[in-house]
Residue, then its C-alpha position, 0 to 999 in steps of 0.5 A: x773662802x766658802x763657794x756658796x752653792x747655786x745650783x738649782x736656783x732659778x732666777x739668779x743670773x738671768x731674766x725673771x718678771x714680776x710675779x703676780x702676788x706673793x703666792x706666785x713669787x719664788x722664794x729660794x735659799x742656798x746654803x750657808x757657808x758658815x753653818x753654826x757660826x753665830x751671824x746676823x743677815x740684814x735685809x731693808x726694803x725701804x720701798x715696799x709697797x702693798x694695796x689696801x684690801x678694802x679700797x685698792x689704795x697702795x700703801x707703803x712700808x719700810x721693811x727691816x729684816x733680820x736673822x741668824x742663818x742655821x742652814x740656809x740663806x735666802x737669796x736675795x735676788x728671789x727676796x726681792x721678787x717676792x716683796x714687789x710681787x705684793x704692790x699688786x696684793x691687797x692685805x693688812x699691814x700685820x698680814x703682810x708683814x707676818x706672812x713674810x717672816x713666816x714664809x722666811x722662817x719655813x724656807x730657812x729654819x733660822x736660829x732667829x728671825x725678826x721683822x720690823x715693818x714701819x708702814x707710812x700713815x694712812x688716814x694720819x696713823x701709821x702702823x708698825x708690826x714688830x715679830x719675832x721668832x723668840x729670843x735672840x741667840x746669846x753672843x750675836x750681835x743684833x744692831x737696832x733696826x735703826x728706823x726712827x718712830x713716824x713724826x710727821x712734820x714735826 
């Protein structure tokens, strides 16, 4: 078995507040344990909330990411702190989701990284921002998203 690294973490294991928006929020990483072998992380943030730019009405969001670590994992406590610390951050759906794949992909170079963004509807449309860094890596195993299409009540 791999000990993961921790040291320099600043919020793992002890008390951390909410940061104020996403570019407060501390995003950190450690290192693989199991660098060059071929593997996918999955992390599903089924609450995610954000605030419209234009009204300040809060808007939600089914986050699903996934990726294919090289080097670096991100931990997951700081993840967390960084996707709450936009319930207060006014921004578009495709900006939000972008700006947290981007901001994955400079901490962690990763083979690959995707994001699936599933907003629920505002004004009777929902909004799903899908992207991608490239081609998944051959011989990886990338299960679906698993977050069906938004069908009312129907």
């Amino acid at each position: 078995m791999t000990a993961t690294d921790v040291s320099g973490l600043t919020q793992l294991g002890q008390k951390a507040d909410l940061p104020a928006s996403p570019d407060q929020a501390i995003l950190e990483r450690v290192p693989a344990g199991h660098a060059g072998t071929l593997y996918v992380v999955r992390f599903t943030a089924p609450e995610f909330t954000s605030l419209c730019p234009m009204t300040g009405q809060p808007d939600f969001a089914h986050i699903v990411i996934d990726y294919v670590p090289r080097d670096w994992l991100v931990e997951s406590k700081s993840l967390k702190l960084y996707l709450h610390s936009f319930r207060n951050h006014g921004a578009f759906h495709e900006d939000c989701s972008i700006d947290i794949g981007k901001k994955l992909v400079a901490l962690l170079d990763p083979v690959w990284l995707r994001i699936g963004a599933y907003w629920y509807p505002r004004g009777g449309i929902p909004i799903d921002v899908f992207w991608q860094t490239g081609t998944p890596p051959d011989g990886v195993w990338i299960p679906d998203q698993g977050v069906a299409p938004y069908r009312g009540r129907g």
